[in-house]
Structures are given as structure tokens and as C-alpha cells.
PADREN-126938 format. One record per atom (N, C-alpha, C): atom name; residue number from 1; residue in one letter; y, x, z. Coordinates in Angstrom, 3 decimals. Layout:
PADREN-126938
+------+-------+------+----------+----------+----------+
| dolo | kemar | firo |       c2 |       c1 |       c3 |
+------+-------+------+----------+----------+----------+
|   CA |   NUM |    a |        Y |        X |        Z |
...
+------+-------+------+----------+----------+----------+
***
This chain:
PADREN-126938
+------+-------+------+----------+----------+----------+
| dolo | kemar | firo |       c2 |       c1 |       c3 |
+------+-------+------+----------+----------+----------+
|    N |     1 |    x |  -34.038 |  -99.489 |  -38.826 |
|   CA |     1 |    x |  -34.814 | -100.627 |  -38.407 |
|    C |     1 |    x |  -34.271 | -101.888 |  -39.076 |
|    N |     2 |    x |  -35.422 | -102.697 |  -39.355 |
|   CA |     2 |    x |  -35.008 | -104.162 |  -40.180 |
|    C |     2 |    x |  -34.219 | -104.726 |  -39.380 |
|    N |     3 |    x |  -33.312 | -105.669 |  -39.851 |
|   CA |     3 |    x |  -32.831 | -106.840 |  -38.868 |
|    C |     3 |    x |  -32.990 | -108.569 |  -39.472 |
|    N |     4 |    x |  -34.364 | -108.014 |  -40.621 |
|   CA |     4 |    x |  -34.352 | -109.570 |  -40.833 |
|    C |     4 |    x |  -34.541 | -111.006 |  -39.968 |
|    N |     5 |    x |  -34.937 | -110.286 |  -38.861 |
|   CA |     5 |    x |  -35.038 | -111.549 |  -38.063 |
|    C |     5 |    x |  -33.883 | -112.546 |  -37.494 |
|    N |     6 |    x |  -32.564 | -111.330 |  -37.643 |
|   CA |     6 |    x |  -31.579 | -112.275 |  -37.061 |
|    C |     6 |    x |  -31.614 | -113.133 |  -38.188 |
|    N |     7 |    x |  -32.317 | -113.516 |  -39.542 |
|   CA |     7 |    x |  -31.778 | -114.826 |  -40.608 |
|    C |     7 |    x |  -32.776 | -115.951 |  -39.935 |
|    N |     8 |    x |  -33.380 | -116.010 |  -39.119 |
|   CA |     8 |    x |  -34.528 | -116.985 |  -38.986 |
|    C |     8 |    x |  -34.107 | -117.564 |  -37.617 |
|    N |     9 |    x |  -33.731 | -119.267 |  -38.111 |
|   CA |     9 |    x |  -33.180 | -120.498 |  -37.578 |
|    C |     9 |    x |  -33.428 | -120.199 |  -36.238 |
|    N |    10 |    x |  -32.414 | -121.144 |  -35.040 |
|   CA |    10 |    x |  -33.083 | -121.123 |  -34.081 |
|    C |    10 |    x |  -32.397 | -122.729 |  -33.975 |
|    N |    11 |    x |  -33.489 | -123.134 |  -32.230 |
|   CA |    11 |    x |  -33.247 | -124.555 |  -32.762 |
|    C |    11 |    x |  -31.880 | -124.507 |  -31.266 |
|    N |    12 |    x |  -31.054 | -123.797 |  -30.905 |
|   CA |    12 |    x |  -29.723 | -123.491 |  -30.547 |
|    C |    12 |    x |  -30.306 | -123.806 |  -28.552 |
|    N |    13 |    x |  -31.170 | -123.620 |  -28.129 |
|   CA |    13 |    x |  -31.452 | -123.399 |  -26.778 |
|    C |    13 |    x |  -31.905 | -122.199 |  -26.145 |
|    N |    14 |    x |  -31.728 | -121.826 |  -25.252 |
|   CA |    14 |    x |  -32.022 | -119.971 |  -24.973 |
|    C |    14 |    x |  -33.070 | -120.342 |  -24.631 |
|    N |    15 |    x |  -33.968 | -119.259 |  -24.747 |
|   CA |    15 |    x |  -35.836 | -118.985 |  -24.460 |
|    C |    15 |    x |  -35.246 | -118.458 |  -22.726 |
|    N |    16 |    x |  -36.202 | -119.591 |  -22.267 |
|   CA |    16 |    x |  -36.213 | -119.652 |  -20.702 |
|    C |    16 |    x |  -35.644 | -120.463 |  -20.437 |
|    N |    17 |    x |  -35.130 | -121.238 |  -20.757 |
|   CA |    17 |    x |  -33.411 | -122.458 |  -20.013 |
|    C |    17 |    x |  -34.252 | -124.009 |  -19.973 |
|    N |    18 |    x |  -35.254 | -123.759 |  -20.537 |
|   CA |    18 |    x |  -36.061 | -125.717 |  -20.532 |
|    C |    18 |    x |  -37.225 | -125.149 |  -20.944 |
|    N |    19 |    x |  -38.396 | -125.937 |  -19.984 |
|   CA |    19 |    x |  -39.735 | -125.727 |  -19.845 |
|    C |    19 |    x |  -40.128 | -126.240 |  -21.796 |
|    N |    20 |    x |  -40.731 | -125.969 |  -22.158 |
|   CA |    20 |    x |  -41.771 | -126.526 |  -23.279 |
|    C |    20 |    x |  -43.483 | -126.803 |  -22.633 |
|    N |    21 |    x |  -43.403 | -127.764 |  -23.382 |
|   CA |    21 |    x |  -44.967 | -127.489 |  -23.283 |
|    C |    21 |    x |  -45.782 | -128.087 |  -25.350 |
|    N |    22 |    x |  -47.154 | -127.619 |  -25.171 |
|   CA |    22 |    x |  -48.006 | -127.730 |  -25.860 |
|    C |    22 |    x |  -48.603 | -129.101 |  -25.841 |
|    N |    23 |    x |  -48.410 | -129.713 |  -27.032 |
|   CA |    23 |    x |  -49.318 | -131.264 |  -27.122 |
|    C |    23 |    x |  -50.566 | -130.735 |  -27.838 |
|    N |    24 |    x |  -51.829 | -130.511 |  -27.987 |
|   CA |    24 |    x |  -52.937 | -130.665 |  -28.828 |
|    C |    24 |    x |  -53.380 | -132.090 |  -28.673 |
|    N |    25 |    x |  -53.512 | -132.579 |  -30.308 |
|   CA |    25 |    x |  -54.191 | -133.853 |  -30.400 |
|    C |    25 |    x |  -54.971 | -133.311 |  -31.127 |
|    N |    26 |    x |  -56.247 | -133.863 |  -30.792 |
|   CA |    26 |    x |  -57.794 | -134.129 |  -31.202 |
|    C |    26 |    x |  -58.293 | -135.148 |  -31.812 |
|    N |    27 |    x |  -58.826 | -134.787 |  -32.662 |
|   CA |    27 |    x |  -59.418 | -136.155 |  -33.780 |
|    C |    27 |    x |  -60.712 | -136.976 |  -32.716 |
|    N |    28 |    x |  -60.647 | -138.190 |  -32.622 |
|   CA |    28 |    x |  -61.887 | -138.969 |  -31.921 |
|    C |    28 |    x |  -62.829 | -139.511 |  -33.500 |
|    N |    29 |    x |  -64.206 | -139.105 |  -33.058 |
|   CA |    29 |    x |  -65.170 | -139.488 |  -33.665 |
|    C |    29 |    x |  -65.435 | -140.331 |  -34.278 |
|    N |    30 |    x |  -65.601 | -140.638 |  -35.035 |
|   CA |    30 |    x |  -65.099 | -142.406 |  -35.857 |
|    C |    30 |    x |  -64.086 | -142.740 |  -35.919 |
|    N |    31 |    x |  -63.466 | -142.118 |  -35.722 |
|   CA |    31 |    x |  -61.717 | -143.077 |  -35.330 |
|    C |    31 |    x |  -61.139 | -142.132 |  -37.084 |
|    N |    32 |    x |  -60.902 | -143.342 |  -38.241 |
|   CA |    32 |    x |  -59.885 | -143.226 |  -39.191 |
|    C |    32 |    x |  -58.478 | -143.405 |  -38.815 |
|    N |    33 |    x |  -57.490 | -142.697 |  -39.283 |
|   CA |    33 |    x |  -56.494 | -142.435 |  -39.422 |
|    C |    33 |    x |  -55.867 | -143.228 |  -40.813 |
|    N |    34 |    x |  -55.423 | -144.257 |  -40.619 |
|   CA |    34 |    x |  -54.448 | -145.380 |  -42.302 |
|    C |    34 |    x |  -53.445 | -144.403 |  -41.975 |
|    N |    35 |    x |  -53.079 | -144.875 |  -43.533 |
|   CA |    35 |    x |  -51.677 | -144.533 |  -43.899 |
|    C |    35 |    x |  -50.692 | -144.869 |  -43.366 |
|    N |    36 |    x |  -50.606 | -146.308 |  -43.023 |
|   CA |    36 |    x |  -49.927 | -146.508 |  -42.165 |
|    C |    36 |    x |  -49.542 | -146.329 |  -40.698 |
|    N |    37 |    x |  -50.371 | -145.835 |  -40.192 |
|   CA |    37 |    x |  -50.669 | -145.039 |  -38.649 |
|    C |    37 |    x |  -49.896 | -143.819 |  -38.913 |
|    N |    38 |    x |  -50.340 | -143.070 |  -40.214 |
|   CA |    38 |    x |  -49.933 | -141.790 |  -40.176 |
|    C |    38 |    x |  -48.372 | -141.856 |  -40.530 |
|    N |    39 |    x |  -47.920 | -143.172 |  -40.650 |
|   CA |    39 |    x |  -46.035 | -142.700 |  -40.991 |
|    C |    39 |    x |  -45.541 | -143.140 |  -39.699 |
|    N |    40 |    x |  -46.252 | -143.965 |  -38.874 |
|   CA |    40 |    x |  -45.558 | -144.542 |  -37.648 |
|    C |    40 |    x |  -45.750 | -142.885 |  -37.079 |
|    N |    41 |    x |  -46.698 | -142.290 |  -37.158 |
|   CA |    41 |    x |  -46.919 | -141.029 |  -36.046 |
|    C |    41 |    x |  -45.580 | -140.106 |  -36.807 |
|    N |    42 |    x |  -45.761 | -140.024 |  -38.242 |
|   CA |    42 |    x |  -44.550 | -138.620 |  -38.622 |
|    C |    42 |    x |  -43.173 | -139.417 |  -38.257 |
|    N |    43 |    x |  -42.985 | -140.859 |  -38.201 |
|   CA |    43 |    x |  -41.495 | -141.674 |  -37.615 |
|    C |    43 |    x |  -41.422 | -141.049 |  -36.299 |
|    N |    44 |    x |  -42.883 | -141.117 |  -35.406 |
|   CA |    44 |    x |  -42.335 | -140.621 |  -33.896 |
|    C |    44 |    x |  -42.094 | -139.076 |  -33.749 |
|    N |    45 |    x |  -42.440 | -138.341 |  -34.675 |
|   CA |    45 |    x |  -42.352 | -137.480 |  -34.412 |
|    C |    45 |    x |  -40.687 | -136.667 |  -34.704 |
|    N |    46 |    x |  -40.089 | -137.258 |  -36.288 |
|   CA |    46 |    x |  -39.081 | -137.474 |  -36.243 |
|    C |    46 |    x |  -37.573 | -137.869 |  -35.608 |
|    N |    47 |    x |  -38.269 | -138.805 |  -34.734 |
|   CA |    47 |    x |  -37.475 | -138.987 |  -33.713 |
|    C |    47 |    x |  -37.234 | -138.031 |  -32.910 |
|    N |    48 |    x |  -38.735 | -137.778 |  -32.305 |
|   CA |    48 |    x |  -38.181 | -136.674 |  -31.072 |
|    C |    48 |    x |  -37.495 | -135.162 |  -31.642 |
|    N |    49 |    x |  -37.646 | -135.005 |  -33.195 |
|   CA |    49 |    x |  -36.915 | -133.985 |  -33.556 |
|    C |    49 |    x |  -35.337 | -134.263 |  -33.831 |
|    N |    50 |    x |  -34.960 | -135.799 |  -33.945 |
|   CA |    50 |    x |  -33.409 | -135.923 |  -34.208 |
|    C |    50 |    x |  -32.932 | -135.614 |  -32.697 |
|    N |    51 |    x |  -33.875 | -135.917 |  -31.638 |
|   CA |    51 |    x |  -33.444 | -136.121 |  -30.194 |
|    C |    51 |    x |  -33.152 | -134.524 |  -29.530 |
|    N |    52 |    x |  -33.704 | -133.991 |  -30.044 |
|   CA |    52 |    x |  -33.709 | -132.488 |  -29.559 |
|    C |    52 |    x |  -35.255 | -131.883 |  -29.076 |
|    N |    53 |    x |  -35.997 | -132.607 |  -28.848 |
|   CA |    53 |    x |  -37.129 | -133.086 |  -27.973 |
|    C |    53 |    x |  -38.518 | -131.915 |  -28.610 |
|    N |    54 |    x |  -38.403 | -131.853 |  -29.796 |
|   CA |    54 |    x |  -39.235 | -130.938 |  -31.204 |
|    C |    54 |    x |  -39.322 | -129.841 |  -31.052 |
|    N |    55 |    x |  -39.956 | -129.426 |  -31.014 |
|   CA |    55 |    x |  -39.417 | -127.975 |  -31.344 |
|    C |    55 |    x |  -40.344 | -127.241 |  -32.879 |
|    N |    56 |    x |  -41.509 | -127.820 |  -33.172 |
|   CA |    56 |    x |  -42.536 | -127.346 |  -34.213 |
|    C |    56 |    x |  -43.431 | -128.479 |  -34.186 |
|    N |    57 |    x |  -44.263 | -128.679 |  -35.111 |
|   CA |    57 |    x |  -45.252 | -129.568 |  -35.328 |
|    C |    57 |    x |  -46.146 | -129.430 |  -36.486 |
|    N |    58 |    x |  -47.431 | -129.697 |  -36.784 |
|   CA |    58 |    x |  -48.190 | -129.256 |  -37.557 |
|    C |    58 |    x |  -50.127 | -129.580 |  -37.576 |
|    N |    59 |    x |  -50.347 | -130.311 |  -38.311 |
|   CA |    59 |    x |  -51.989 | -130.181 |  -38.227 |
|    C |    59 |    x |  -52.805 | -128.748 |  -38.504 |
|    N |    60 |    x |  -54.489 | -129.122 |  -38.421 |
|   CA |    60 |    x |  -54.846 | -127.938 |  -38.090 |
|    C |    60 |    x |  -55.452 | -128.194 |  -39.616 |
|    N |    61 |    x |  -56.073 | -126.704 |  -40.049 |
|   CA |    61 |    x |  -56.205 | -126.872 |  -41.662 |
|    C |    61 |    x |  -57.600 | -127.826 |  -41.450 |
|    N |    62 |    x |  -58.367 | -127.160 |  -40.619 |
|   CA |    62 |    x |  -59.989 | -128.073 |  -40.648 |
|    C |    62 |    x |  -60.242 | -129.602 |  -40.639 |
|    N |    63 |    x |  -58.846 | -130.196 |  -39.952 |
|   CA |    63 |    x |  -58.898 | -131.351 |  -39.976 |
|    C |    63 |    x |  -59.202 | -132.147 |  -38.573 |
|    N |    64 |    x |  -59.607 | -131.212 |  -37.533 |
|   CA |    64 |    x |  -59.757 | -131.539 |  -35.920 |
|    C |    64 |    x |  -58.741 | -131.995 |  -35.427 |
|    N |    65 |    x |  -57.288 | -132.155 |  -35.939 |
|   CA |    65 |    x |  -56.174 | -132.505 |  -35.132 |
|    C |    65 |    x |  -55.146 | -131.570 |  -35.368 |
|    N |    66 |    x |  -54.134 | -131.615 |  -34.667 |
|   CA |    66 |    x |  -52.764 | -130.812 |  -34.874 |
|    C |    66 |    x |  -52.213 | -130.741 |  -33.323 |
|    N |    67 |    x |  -51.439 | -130.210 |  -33.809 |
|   CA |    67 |    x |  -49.940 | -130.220 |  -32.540 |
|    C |    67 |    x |  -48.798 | -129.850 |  -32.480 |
|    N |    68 |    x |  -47.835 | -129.955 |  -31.418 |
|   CA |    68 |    x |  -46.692 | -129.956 |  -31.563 |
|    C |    68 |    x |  -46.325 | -129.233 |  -29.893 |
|    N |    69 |    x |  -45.304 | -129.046 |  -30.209 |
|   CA |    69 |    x |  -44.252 | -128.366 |  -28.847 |
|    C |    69 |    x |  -43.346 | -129.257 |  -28.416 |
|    N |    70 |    x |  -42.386 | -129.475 |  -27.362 |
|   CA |    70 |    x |  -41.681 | -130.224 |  -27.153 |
|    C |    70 |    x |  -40.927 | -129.794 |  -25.759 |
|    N |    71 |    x |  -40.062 | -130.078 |  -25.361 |
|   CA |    71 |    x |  -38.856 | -129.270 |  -24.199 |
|    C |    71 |    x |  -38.920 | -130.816 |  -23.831 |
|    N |    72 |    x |  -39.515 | -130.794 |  -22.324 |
|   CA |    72 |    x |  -39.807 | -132.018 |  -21.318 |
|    C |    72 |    x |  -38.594 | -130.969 |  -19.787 |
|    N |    73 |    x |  -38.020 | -132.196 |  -19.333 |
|   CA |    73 |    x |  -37.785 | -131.950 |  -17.725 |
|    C |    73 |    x |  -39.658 | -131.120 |  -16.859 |
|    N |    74 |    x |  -40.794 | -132.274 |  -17.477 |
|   CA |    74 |    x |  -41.594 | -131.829 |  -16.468 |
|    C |    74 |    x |  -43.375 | -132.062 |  -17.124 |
|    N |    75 |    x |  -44.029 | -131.862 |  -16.593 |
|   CA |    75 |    x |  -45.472 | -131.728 |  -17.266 |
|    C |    75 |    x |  -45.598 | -133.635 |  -17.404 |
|    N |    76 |    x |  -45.027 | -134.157 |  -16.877 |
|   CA |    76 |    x |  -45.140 | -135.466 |  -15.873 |
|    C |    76 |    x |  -44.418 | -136.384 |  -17.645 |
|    N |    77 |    x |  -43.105 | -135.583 |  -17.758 |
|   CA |    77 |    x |  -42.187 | -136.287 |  -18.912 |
|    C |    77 |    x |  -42.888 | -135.805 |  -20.108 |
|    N |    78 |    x |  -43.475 | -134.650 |  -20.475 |
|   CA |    78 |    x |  -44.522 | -134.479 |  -21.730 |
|    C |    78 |    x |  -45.127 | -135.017 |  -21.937 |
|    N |    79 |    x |  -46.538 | -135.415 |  -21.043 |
|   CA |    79 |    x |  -47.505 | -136.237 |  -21.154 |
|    C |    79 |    x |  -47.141 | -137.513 |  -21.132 |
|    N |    80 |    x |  -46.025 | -138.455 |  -20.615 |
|   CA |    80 |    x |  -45.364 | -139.570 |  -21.453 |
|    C |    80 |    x |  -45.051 | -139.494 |  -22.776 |
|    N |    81 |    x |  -44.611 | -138.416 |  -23.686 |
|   CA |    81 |    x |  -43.908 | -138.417 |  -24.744 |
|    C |    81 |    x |  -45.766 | -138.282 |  -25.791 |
|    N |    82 |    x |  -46.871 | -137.275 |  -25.422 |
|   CA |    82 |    x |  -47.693 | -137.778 |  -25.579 |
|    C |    82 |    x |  -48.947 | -138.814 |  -25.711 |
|    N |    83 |    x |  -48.485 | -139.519 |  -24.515 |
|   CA |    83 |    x |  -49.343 | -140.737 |  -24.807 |
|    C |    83 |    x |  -48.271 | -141.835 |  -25.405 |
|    N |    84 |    x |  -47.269 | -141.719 |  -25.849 |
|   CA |    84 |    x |  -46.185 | -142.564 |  -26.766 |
|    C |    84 |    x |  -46.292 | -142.005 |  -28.215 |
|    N |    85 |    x |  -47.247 | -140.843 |  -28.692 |
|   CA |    85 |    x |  -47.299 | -141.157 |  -29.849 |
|    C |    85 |    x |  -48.114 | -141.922 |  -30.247 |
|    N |    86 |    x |  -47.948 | -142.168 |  -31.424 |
|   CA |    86 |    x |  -48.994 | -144.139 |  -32.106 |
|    C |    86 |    x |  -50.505 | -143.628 |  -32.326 |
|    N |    87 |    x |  -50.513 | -141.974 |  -32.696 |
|   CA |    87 |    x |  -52.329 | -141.611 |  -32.722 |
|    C |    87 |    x |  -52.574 | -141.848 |  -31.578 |
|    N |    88 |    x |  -52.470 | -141.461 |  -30.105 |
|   CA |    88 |    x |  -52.618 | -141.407 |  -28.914 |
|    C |    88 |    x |  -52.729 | -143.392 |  -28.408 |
|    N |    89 |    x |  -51.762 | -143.904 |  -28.728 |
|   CA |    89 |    x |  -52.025 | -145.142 |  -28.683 |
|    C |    89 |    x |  -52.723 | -146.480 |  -29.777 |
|    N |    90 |    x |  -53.703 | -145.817 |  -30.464 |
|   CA |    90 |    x |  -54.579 | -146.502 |  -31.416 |
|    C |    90 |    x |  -55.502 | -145.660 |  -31.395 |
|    N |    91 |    x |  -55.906 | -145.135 |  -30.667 |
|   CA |    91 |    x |  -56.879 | -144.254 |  -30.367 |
|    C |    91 |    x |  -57.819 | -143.065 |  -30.925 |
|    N |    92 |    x |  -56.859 | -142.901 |  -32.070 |
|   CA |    92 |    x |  -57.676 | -142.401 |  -33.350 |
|    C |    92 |    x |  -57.396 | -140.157 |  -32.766 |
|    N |    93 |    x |  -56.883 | -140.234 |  -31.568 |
|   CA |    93 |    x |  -56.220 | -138.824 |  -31.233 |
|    C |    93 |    x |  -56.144 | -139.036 |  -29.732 |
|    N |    94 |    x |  -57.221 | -137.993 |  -29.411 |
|   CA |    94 |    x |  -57.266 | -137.434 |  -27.463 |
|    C |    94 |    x |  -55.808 | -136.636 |  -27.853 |
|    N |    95 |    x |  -55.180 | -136.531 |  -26.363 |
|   CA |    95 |    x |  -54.279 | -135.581 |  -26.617 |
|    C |    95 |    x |  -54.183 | -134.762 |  -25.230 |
|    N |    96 |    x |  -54.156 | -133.803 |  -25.127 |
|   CA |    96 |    x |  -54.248 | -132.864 |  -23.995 |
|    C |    96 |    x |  -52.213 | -132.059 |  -24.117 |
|    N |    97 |    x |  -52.276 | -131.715 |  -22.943 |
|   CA |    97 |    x |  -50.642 | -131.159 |  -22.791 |
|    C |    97 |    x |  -50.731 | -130.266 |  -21.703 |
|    N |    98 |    x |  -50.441 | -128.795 |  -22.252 |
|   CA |    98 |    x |  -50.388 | -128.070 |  -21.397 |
|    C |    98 |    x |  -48.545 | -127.372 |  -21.704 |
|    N |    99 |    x |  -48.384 | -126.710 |  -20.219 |
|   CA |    99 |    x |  -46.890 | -126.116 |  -20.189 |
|    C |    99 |    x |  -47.129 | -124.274 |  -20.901 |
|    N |   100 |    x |  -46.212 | -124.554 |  -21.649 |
|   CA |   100 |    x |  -45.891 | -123.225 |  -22.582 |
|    C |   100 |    x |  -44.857 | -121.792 |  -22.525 |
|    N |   101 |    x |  -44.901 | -120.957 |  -22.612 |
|   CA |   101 |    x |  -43.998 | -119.947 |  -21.656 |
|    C |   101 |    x |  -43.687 | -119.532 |  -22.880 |
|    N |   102 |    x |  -42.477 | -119.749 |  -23.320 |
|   CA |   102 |    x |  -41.681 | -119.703 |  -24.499 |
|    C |   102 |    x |  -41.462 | -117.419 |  -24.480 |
|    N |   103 |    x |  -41.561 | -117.029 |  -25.110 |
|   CA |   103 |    x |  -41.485 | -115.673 |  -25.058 |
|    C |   103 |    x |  -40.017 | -115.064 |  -25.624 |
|    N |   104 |    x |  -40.728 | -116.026 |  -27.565 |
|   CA |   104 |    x |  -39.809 | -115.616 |  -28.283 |
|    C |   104 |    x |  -39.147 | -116.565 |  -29.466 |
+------+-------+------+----------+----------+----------+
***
């Protein structure tokens, strides 16, 4: 049996020990996205990855939006860290947050 998986990173927290949850942001209808919006959003997102806070992040290929993961105390502390990103607050991105049951 392979064991390539033990080479693939982990981000050093045990699966089960801190809730995650799911951010989906959604593109709003008219709402452009500047360049400059889009580095304040990859700065915040940065952050919460120097913080520990990250766990993955990524748009969707079609262009509807992206999302990200993130290890909150509570559904309550996610959805703060979501409506603190700069799409979410310039309105150009709905963002919905649901809690995630980390497997593997």
C-alpha cells in the first residue's frame, strides 16, 4: 500500500480539536470587483492565514464567487470574520457561512 499521503502538508491542528466552518461568497449582480478591492480582499485573507485562522481559499472557475475555510471558536466568530472581509463590506460579495465537519 502507498504511503504518499504522509508527504502532504498539514496545517499542524488535529481534525476534530477546533470547529471550521465554510465561507461561500457570491458575486452580487452589477457589483464590479477593482483591482484594488481585490488586493485589500487577498491582504485580508492573508492575514487570517499568518493568524492561523485559514485553512484553504479559492474562487470558483465560472466566476460566481469563491470560498474559504476558517477555524472560528463559534458560528457567531465566523460570520464576523466574514462580514470583515472588504468584498462583503463593499458589497460586491453575499457571503453565507456554514459549520464544516472536518473528516480528513
Amino acid at each position: 500500500m502507498s504511503e504518499w499521503f504522509k508527504t502532504i502538508p498539514t496545517i499542524g491542528v488535529a481534525v476534530g480539536s477546533v470547529p471550521y466552518y465554510v465561507v461561500v461568497l457570491e458575486s452580487v449582480a452589477g457589483k464590479q470587483v477593482t483591482q484594488e478591492l481585490r488586493q485589500s480582499h487577498l491582504s485580508y485573507l492573508a492575514s487570517l492565514k499568518e493568524r492561523g485562522v485559514l485553512l484553504v481559499s479559492g474562487r470558483f472557475t465560472d466566476g460566481s464567487g469563491g470560498l474559504y475555510i476558517v477555524s472560528a471558536e463559534g458560528i457567531e466568530e465566523a460570520k464576523r470574520i466574514a462580514s470583515s472581509d472588504p468584498y462583503v463590506l463593499h458589497g460586491v460579495r453575499i457571503s453565507q457561512v456554514k459549520e464544516w465537519d472536518r473528516v480528513y
